[in-house]
PDB file with SEQRES, HELIX, SHEET and CRYST1 records, atoms N, CA, C and O in Angstrom:
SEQRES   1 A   76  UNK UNK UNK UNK UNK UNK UNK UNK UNK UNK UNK UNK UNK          
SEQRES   2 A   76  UNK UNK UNK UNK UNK UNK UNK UNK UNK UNK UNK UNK UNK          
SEQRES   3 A   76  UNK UNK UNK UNK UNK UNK UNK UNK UNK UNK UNK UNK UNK          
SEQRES   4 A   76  UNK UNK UNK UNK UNK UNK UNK UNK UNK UNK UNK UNK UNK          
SEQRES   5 A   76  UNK UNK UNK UNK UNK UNK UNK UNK UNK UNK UNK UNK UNK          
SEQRES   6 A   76  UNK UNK UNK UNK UNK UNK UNK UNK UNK UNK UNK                  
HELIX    1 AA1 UNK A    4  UNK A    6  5                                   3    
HELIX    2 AA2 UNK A   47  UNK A   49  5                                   3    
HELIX    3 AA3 UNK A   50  UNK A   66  1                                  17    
SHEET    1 AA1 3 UNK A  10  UNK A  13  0                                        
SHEET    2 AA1 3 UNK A  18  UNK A  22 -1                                        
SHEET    3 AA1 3 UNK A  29  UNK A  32 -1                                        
CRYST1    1.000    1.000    1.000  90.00  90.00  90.00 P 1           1          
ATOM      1  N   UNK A   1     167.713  90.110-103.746  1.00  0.00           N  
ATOM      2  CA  UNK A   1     166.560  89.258-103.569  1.00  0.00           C  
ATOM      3  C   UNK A   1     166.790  88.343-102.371  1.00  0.00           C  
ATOM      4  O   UNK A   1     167.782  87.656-102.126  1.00  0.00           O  
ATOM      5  N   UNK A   2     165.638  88.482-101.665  1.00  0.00           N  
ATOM      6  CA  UNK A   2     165.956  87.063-100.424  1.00  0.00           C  
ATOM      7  C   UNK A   2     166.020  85.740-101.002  1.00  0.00           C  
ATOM      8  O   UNK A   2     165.665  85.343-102.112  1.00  0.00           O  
ATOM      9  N   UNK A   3     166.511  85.176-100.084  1.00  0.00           N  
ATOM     10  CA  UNK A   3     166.537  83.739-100.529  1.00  0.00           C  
ATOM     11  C   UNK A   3     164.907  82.973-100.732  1.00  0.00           C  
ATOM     12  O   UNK A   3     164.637  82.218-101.667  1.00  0.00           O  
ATOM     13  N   UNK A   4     163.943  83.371 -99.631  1.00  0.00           N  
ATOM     14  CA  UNK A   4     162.553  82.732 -99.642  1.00  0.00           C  
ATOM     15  C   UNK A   4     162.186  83.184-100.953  1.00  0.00           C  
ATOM     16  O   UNK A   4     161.631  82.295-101.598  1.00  0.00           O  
ATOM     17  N   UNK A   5     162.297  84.138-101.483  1.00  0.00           N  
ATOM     18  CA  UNK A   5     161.649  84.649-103.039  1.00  0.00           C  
ATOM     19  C   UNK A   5     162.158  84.430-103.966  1.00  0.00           C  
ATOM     20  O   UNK A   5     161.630  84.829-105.004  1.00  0.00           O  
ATOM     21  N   UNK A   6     163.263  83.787-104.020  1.00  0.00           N  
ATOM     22  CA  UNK A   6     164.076  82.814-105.240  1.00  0.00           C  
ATOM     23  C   UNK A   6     163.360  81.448-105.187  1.00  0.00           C  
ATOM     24  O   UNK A   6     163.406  80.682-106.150  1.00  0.00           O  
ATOM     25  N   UNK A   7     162.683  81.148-104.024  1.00  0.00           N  
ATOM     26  CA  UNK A   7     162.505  79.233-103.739  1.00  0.00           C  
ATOM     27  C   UNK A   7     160.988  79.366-104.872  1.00  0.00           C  
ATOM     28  O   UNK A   7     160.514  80.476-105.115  1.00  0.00           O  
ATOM     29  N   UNK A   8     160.515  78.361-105.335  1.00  0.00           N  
ATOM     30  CA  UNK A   8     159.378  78.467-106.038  1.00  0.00           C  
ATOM     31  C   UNK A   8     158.737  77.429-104.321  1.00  0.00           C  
ATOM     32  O   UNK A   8     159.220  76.514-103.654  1.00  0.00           O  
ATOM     33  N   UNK A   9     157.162  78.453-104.230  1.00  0.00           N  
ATOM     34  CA  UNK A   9     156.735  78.023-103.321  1.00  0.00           C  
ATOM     35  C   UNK A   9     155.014  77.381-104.003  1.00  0.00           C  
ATOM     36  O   UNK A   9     154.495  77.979-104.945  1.00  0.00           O  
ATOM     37  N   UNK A  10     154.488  76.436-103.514  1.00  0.00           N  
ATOM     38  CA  UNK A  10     153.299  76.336-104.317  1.00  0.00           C  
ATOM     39  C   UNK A  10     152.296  76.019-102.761  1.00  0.00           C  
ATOM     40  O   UNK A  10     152.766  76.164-101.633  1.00  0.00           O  
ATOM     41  N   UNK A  11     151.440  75.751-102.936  1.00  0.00           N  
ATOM     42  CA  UNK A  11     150.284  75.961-102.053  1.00  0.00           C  
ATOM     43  C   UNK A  11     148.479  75.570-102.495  1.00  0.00           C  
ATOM     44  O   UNK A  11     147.976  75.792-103.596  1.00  0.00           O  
ATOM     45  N   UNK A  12     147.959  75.114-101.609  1.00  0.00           N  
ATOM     46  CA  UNK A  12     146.772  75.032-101.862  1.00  0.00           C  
ATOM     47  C   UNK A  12     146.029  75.014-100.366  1.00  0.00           C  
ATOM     48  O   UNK A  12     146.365  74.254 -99.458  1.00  0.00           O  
ATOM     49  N   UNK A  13     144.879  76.066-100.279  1.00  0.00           N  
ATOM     50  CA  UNK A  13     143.750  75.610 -99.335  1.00  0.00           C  
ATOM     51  C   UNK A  13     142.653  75.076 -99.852  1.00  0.00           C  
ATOM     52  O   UNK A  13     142.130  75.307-100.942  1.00  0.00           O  
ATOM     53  N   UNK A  14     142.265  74.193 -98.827  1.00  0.00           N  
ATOM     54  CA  UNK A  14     141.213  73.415 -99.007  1.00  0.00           C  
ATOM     55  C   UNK A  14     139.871  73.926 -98.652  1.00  0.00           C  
ATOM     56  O   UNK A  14     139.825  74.868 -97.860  1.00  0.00           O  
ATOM     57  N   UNK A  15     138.466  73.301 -99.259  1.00  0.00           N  
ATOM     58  CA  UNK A  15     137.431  73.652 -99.006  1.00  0.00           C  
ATOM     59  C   UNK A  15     136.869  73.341 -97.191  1.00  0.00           C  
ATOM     60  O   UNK A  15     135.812  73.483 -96.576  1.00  0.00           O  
ATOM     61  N   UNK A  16     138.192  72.881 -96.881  1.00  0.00           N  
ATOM     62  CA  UNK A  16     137.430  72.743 -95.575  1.00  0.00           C  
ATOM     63  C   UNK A  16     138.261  73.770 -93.861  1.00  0.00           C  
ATOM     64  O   UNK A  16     138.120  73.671 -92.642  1.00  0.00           O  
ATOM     65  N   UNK A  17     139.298  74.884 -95.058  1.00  0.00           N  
ATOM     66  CA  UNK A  17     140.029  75.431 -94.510  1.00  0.00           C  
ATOM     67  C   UNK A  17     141.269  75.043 -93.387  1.00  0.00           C  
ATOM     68  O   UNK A  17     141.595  75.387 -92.251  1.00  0.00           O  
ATOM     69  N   UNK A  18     141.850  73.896 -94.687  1.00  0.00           N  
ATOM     70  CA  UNK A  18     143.283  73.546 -94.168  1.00  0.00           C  
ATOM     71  C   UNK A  18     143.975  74.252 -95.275  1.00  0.00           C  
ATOM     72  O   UNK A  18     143.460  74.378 -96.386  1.00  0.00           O  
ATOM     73  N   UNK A  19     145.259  74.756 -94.932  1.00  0.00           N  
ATOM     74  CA  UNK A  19     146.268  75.741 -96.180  1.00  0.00           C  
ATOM     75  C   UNK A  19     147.580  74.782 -95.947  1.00  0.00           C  
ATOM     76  O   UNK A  19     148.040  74.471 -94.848  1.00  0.00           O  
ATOM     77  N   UNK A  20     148.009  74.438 -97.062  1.00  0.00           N  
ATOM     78  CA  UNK A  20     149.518  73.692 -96.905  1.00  0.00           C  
ATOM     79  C   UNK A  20     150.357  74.368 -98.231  1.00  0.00           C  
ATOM     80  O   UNK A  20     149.985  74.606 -99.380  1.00  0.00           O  
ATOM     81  N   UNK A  21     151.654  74.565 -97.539  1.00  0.00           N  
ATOM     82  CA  UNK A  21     152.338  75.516 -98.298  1.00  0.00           C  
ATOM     83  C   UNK A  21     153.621  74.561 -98.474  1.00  0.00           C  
ATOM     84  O   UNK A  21     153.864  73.686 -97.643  1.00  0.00           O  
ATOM     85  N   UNK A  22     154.523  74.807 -99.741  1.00  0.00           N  
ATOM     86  CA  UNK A  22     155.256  73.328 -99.668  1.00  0.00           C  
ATOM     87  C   UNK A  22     156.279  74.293-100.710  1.00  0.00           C  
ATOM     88  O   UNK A  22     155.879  74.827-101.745  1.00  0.00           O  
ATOM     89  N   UNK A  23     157.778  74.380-100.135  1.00  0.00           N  
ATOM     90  CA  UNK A  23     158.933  74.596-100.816  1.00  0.00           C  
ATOM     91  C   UNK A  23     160.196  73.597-100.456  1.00  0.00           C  
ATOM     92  O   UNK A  23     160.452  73.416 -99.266  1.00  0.00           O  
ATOM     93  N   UNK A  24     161.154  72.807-101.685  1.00  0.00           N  
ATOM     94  CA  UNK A  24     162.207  72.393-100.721  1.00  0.00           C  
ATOM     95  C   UNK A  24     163.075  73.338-100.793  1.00  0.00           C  
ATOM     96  O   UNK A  24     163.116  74.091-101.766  1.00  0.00           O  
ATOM     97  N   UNK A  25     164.052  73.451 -99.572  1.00  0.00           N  
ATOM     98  CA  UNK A  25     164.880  74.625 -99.140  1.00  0.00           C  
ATOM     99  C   UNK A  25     164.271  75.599 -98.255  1.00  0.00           C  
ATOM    100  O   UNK A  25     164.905  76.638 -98.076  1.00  0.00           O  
ATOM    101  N   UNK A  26     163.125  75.449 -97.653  1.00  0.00           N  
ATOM    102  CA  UNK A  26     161.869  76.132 -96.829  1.00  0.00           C  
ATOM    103  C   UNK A  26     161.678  75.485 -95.930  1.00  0.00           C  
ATOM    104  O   UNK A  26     162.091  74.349 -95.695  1.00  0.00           O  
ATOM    105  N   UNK A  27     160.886  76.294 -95.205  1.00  0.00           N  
ATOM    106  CA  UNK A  27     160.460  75.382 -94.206  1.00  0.00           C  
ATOM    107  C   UNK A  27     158.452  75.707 -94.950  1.00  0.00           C  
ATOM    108  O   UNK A  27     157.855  76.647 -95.475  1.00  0.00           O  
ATOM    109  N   UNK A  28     158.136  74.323 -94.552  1.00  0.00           N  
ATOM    110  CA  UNK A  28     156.747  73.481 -94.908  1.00  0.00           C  
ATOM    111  C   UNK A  28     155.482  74.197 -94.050  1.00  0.00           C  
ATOM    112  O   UNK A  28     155.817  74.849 -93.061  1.00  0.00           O  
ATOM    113  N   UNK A  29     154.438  74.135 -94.286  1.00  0.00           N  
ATOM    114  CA  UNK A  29     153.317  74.660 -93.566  1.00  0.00           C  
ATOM    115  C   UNK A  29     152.087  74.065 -94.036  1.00  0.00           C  
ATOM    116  O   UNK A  29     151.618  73.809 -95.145  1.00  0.00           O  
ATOM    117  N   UNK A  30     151.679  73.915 -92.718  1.00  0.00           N  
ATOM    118  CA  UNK A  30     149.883  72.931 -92.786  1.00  0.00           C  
ATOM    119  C   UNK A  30     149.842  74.293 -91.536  1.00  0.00           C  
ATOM    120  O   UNK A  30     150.595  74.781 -90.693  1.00  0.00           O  
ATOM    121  N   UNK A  31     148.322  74.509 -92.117  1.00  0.00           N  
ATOM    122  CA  UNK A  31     147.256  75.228 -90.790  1.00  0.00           C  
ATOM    123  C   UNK A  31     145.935  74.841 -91.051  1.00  0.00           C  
ATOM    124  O   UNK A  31     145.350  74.686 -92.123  1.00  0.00           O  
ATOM    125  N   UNK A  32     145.408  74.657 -89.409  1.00  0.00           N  
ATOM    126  CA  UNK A  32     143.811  74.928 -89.902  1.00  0.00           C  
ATOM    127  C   UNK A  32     143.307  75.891 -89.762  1.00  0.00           C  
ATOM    128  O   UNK A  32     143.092  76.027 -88.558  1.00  0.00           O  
ATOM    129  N   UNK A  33     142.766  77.168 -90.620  1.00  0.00           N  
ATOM    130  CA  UNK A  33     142.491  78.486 -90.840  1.00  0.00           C  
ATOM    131  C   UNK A  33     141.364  78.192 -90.110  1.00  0.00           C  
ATOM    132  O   UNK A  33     140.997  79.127 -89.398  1.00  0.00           O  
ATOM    133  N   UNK A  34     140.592  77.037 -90.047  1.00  0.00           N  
ATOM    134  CA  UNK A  34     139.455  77.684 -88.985  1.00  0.00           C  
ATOM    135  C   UNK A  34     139.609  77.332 -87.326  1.00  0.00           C  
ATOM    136  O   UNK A  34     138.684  77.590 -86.556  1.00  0.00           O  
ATOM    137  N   UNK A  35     140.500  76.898 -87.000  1.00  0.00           N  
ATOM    138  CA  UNK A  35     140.738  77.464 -85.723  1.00  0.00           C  
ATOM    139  C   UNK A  35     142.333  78.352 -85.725  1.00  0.00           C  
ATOM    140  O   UNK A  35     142.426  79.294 -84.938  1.00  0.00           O  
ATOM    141  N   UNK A  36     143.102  78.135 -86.297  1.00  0.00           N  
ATOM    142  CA  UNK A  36     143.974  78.978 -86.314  1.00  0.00           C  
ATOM    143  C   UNK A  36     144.076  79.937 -87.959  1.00  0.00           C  
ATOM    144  O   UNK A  36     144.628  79.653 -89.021  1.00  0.00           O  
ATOM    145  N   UNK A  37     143.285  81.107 -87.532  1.00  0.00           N  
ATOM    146  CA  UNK A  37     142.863  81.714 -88.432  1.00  0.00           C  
ATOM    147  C   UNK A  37     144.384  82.729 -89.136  1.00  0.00           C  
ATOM    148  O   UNK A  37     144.391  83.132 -90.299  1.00  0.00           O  
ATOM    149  N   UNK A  38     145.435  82.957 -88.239  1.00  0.00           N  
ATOM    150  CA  UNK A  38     146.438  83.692 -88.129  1.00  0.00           C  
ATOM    151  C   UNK A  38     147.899  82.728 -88.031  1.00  0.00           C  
ATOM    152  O   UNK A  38     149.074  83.072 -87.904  1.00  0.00           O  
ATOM    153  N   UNK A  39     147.378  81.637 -88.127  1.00  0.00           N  
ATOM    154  CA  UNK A  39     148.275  80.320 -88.884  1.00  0.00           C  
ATOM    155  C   UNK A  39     149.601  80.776 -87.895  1.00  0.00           C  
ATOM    156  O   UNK A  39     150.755  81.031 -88.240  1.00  0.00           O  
ATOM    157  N   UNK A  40     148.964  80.777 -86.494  1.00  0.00           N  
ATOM    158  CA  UNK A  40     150.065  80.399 -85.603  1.00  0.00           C  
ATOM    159  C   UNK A  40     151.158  79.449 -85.418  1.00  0.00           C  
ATOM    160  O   UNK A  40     152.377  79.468 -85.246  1.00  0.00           O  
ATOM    161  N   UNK A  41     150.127  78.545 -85.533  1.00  0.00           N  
ATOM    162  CA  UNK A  41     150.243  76.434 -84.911  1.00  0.00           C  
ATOM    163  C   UNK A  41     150.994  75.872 -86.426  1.00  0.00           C  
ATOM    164  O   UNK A  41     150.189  75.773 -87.352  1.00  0.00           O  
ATOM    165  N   UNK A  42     152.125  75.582 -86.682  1.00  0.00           N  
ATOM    166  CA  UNK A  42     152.059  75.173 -87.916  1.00  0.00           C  
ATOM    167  C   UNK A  42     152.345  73.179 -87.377  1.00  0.00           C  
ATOM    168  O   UNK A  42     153.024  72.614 -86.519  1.00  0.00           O  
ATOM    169  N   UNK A  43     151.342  72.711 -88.513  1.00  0.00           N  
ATOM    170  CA  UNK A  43     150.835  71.333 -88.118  1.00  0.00           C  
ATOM    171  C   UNK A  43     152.165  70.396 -89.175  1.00  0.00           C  
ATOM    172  O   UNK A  43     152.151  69.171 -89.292  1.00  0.00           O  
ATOM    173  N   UNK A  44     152.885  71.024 -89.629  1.00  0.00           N  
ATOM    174  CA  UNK A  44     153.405  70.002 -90.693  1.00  0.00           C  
ATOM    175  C   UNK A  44     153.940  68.778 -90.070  1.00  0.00           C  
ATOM    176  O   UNK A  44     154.115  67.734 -90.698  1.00  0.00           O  
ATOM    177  N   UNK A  45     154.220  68.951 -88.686  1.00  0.00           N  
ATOM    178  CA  UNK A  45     155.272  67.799 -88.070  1.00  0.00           C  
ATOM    179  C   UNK A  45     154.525  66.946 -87.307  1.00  0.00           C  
ATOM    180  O   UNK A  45     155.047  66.047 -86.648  1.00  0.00           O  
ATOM    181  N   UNK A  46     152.946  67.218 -87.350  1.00  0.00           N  
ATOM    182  CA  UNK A  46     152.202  66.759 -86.641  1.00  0.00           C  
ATOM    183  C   UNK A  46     151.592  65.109 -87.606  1.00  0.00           C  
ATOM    184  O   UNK A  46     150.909  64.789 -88.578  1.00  0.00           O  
ATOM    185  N   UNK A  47     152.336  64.556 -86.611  1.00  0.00           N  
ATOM    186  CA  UNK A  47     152.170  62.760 -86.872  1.00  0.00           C  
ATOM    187  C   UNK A  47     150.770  62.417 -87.532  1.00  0.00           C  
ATOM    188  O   UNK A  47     150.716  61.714 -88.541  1.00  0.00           O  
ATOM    189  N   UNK A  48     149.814  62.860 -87.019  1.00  0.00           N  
ATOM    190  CA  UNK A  48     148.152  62.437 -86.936  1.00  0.00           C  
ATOM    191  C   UNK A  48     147.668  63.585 -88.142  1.00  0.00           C  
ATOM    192  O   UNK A  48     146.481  63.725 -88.438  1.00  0.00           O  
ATOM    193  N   UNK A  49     148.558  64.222 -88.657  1.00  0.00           N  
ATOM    194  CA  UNK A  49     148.028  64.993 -90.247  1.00  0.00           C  
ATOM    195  C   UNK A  49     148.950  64.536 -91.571  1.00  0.00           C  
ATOM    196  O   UNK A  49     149.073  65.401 -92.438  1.00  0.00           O  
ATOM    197  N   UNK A  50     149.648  63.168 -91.811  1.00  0.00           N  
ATOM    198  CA  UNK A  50     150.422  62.738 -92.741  1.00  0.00           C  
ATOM    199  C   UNK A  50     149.203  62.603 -93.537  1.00  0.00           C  
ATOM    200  O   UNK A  50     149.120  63.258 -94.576  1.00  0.00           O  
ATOM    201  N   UNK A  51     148.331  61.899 -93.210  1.00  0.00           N  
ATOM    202  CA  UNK A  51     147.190  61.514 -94.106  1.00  0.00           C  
ATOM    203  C   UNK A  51     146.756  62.592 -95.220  1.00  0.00           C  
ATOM    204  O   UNK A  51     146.653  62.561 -96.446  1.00  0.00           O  
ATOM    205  N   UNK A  52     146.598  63.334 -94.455  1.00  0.00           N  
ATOM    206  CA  UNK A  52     145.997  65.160 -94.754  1.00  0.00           C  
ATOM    207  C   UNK A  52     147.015  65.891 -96.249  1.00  0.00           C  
ATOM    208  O   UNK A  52     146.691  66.387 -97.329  1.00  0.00           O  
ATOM    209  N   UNK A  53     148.505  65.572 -95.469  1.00  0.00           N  
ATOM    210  CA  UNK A  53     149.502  66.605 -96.127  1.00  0.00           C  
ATOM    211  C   UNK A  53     149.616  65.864 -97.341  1.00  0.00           C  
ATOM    212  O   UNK A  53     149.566  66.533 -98.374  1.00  0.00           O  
ATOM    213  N   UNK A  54     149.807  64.224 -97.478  1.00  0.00           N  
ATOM    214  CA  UNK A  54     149.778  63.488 -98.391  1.00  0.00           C  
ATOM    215  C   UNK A  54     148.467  63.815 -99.515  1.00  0.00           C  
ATOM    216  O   UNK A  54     148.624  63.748-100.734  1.00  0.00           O  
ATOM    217  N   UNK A  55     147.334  64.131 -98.935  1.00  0.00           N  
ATOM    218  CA  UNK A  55     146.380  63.750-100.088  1.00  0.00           C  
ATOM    219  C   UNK A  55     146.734  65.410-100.774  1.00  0.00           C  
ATOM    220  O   UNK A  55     146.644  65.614-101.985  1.00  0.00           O  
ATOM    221  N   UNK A  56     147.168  66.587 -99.703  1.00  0.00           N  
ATOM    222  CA  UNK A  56     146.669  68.128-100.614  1.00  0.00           C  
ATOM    223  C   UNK A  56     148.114  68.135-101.569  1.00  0.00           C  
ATOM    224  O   UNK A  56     148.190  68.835-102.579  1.00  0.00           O  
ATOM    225  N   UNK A  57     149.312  67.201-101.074  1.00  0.00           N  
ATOM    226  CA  UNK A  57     150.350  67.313-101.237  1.00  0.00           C  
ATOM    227  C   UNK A  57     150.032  66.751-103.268  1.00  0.00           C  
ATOM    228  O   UNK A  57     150.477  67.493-104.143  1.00  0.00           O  
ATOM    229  N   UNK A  58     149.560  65.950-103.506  1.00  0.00           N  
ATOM    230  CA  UNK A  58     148.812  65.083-104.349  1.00  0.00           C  
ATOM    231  C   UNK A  58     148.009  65.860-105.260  1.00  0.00           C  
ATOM    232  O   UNK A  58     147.872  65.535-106.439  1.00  0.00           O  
ATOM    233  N   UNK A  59     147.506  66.816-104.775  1.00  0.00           N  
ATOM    234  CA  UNK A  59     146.489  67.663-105.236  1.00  0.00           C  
ATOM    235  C   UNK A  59     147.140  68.928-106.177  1.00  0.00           C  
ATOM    236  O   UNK A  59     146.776  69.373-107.266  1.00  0.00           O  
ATOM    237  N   UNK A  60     148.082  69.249-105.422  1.00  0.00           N  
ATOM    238  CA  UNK A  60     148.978  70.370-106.042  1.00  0.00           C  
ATOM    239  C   UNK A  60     149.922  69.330-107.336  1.00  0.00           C  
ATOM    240  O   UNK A  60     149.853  69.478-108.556  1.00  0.00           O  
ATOM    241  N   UNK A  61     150.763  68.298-106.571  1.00  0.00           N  
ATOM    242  CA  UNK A  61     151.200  67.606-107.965  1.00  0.00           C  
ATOM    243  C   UNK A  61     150.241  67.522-109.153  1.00  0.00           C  
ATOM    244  O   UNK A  61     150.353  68.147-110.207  1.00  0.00           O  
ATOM    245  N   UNK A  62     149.226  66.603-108.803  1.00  0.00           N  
ATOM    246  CA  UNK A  62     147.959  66.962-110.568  1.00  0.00           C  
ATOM    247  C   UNK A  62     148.034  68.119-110.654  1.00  0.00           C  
ATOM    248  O   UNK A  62     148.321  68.249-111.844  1.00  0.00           O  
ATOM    249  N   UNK A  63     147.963  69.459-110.087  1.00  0.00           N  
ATOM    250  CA  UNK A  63     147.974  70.638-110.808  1.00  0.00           C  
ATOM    251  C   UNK A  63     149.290  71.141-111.420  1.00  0.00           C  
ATOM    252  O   UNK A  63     149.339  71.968-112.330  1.00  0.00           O  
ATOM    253  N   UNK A  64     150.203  70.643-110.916  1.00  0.00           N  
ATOM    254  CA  UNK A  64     151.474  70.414-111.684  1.00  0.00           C  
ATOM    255  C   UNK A  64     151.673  69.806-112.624  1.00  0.00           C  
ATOM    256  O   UNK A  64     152.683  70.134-113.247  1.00  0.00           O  
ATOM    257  N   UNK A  65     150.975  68.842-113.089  1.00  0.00           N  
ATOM    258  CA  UNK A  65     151.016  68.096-113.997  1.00  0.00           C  
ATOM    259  C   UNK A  65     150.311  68.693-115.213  1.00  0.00           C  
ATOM    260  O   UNK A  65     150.746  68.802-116.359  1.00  0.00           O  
ATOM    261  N   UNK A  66     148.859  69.139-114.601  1.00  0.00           N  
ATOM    262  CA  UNK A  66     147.660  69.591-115.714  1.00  0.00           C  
ATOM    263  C   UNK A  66     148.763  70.862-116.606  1.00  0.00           C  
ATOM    264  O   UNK A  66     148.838  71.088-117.814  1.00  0.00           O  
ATOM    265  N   UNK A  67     149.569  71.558-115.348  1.00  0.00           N  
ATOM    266  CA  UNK A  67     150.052  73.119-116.087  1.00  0.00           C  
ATOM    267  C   UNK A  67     151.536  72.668-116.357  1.00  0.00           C  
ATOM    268  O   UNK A  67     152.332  73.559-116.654  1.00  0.00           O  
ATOM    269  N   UNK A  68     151.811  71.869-116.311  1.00  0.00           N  
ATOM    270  CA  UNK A  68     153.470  71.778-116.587  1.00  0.00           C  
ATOM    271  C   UNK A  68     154.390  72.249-116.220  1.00  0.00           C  
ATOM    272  O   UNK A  68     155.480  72.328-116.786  1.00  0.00           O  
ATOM    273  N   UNK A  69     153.810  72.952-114.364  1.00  0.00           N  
ATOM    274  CA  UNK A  69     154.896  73.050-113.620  1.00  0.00           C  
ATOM    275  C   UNK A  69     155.991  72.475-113.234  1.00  0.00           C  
ATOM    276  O   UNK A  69     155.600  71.656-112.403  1.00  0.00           O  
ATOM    277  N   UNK A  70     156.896  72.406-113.301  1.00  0.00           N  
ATOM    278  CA  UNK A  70     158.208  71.630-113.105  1.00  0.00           C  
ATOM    279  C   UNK A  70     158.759  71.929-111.551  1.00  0.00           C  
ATOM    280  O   UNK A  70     159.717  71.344-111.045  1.00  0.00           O  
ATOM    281  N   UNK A  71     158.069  72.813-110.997  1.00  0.00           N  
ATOM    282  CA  UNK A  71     159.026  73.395-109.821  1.00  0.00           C  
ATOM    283  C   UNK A  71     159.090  72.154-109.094  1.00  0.00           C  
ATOM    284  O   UNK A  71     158.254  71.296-109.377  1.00  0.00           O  
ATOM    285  N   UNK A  72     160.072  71.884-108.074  1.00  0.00           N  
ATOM    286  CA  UNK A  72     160.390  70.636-107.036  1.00  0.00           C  
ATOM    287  C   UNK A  72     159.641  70.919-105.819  1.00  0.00           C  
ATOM    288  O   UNK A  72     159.579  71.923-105.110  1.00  0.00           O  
ATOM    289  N   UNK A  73     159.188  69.983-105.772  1.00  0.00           N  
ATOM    290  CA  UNK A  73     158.406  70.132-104.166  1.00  0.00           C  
ATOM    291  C   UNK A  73     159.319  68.662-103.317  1.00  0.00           C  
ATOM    292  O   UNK A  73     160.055  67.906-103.950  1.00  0.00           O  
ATOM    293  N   UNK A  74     159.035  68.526-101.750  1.00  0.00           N  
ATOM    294  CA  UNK A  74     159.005  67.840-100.888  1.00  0.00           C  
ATOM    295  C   UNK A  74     158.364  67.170-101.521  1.00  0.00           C  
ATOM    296  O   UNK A  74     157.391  67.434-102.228  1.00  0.00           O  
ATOM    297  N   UNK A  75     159.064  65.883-101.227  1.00  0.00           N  
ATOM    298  CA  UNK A  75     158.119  64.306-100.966  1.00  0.00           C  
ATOM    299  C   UNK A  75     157.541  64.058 -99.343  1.00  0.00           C  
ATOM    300  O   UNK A  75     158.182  64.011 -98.293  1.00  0.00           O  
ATOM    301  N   UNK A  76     156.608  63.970 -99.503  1.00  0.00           N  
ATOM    302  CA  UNK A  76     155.765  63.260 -97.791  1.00  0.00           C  
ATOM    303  C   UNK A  76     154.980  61.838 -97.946  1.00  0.00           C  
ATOM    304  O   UNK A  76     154.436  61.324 -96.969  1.00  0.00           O  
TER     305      UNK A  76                                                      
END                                                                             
């Protein structure tokens, strides 16, 4: 087994077509699918989207919470 498919990875896109993908031991991913449809550009380090990664980052925790996922994510 690779190592990326042992990490529990969780994820959510948004209705306004941002995708943020979040494992620790990974490397992190923000895109905006509607201009980067092929999630070239990855935005995670990008200063002027903390706001962004924080709220979807937030979004996936309550769904962690609602299902009683335990997996570890990054703090941002």
């Amino acid at each position: 087994m690779h190592r990326v498919e042992s990490l529990p990875h969780r994820g959510l896109i948004s209705s306004d077509g941002w995708k943020l993908m979040l494992a620790v031991g990974d490397v992190n991913e923000l895109y905006d699918l509607k201009s980067d449809p092929f999630e070239r550009r990855n935005l995670i380090d990008d200063p002027s989207q903390i706001v962004r990664i924080r709220d979807m980052a937030s979004r996936i925790r309550d769904w962690q919470i609602q299902t009683e996922d335990g997996a570890a994510l990054p703090s941002f």
